[in-house]
C-alpha positions as protocol buffer text, in pm:
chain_id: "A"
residue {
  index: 1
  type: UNK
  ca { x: -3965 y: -1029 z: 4451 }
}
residue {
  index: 2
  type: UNK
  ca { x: -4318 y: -968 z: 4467 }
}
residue {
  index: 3
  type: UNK
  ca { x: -4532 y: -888 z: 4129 }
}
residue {
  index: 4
  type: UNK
  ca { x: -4748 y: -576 z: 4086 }
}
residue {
  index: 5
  type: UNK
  ca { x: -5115 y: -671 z: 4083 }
}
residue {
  index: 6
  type: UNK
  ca { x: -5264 y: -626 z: 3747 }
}
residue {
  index: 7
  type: UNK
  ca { x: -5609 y: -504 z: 3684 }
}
residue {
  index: 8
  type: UNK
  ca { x: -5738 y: -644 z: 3385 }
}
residue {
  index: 9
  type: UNK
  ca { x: -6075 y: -388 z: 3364 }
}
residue {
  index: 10
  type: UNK
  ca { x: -6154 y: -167 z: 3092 }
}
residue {
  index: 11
  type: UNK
  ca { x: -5955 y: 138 z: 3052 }
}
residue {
  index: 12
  type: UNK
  ca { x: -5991 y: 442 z: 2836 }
}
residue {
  index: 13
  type: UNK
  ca { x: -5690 y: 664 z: 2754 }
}
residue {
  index: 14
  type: UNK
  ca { x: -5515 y: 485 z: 3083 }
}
residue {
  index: 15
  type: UNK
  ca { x: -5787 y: 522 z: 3313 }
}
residue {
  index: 16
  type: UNK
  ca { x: -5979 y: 269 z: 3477 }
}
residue {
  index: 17
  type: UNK
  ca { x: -6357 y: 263 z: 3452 }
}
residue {
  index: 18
  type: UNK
  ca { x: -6445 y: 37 z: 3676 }
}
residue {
  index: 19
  type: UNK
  ca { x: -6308 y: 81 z: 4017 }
}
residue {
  index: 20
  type: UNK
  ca { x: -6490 y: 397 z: 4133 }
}
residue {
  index: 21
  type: UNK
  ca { x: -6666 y: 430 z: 4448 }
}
residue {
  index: 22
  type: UNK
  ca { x: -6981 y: 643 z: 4504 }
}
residue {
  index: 23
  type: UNK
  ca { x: -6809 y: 949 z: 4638 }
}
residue {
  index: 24
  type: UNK
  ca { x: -6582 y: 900 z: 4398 }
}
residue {
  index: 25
  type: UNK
  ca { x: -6793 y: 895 z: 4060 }
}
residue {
  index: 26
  type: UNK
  ca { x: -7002 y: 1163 z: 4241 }
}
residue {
  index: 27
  type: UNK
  ca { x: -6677 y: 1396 z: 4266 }
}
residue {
  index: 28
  type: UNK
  ca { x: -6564 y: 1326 z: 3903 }
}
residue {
  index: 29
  type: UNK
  ca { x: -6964 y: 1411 z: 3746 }
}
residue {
  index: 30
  type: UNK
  ca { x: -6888 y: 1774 z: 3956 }
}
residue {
  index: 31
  type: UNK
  ca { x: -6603 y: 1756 z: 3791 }
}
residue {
  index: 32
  type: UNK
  ca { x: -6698 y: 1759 z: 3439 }
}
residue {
  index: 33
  type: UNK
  ca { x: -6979 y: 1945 z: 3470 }
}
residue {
  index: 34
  type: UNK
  ca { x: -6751 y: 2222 z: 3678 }
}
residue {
  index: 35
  type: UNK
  ca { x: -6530 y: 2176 z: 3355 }
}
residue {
  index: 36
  type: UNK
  ca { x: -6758 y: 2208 z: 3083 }
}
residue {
  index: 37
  type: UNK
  ca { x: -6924 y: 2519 z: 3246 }
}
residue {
  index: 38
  type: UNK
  ca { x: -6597 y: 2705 z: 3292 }
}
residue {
  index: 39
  type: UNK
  ca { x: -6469 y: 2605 z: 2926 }
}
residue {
  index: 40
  type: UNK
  ca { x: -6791 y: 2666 z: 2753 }
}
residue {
  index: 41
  type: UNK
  ca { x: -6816 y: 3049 z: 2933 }
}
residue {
  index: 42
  type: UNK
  ca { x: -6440 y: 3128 z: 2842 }
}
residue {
  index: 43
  type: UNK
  ca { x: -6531 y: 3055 z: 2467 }
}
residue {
  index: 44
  type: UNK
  ca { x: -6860 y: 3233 z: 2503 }
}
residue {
  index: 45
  type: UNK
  ca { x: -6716 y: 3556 z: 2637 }
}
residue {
  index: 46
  type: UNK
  ca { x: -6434 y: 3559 z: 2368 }
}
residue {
  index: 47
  type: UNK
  ca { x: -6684 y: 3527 z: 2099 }
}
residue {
  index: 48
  type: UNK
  ca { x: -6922 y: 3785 z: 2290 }
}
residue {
  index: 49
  type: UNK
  ca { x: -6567 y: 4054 z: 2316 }
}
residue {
  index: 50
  type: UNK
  ca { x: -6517 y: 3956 z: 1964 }
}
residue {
  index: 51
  type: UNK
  ca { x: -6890 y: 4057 z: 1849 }
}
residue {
  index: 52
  type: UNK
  ca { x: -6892 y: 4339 z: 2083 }
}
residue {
  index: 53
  type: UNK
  ca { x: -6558 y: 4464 z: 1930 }
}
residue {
  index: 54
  type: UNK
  ca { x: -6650 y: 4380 z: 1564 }
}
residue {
  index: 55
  type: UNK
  ca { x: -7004 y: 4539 z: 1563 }
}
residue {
  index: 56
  type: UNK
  ca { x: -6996 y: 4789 z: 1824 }
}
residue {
  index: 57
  type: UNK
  ca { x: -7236 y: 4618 z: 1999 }
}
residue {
  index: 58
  type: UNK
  ca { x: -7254 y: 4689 z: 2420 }
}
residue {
  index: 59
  type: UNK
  ca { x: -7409 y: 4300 z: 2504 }
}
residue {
  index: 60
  type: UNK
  ca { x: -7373 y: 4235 z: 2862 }
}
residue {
  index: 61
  type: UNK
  ca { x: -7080 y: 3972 z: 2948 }
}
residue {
  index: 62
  type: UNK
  ca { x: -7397 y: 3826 z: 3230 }
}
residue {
  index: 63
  type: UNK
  ca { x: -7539 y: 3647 z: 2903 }
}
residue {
  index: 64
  type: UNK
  ca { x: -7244 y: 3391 z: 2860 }
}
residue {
  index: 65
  type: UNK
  ca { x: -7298 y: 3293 z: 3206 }
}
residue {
  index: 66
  type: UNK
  ca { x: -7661 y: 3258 z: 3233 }
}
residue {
  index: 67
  type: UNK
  ca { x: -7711 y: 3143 z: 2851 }
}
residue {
  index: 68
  type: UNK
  ca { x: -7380 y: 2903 z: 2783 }
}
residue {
  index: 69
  type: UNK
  ca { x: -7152 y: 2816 z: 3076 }
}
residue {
  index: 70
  type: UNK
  ca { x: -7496 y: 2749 z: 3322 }
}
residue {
  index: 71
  type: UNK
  ca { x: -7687 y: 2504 z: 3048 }
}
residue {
  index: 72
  type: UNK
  ca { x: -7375 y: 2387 z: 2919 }
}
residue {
  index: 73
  type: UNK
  ca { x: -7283 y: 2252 z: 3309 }
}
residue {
  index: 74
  type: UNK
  ca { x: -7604 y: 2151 z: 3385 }
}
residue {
  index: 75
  type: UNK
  ca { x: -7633 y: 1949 z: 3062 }
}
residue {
  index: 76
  type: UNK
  ca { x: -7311 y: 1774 z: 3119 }
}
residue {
  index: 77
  type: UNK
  ca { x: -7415 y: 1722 z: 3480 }
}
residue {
  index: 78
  type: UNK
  ca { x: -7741 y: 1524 z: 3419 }
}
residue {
  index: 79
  type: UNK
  ca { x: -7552 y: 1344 z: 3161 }
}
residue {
  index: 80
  type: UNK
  ca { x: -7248 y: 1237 z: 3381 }
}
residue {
  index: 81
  type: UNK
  ca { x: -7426 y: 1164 z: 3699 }
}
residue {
  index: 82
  type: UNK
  ca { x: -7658 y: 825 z: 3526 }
}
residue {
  index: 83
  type: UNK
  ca { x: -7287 y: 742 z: 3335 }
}
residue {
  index: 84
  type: UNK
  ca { x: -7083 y: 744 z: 3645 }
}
residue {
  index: 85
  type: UNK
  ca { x: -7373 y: 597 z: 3893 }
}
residue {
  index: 86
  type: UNK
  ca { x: -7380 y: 296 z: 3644 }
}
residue {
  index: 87
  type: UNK
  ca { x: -7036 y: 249 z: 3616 }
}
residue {
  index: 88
  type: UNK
  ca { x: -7042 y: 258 z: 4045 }
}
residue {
  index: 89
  type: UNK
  ca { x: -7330 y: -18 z: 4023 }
}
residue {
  index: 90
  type: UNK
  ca { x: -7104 y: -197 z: 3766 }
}
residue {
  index: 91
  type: UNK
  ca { x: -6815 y: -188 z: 3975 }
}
residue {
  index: 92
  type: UNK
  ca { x: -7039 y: -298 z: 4260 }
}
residue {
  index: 93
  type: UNK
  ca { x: -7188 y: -611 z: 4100 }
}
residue {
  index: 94
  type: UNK
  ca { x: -6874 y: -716 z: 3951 }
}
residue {
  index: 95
  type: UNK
  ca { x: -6722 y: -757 z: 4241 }
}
């Protein structure tokens, strides 16, 4: 019988952080950046329909785009592309 190989890297909640490859970590910062904006708008425009409701407002649904989801993505983007292109270097090095 033959034995599974074992990678003995670092691993958070099961996943490995050290075997990515550049298209790879470039694909998962798009990822959470693509993530965060889409979360951060869906909470926005609740809270907007909830003010609008509430106060009898009429604010435009264009602000949680342009003023939550699009900083919110572009924030986690410029964060997660220097975390993942060190953990690619890291990977690189190690090996």
């Amino acid at each position: 019988m033959t034995q599974p190989a074992q990678n003995h890297g670092r691993r958070v909640f099961g996943f490995p952080l050290g075997g990515f490859g550049c298209l790879a970590s470039l694909l998962l910062a798009l990822a959470a950046a693509f993530l965060t904006f889409f979360a951060s708008t869906t909470v926005a425009i609740f809270a907007l329909l909830a003010w609008n409701l509430t106060g009898h407002h009429a604010v435009s649904y264009v602000v949680t785009y342009r003023y939550v989801g699009l900083p919110a993505g572009l924030l986690v983007l410029a964060a997660a592309l220097p975390v993942f292109a060190v953990l690619w270097v890291r990977g690189k090095l190690g090996k």
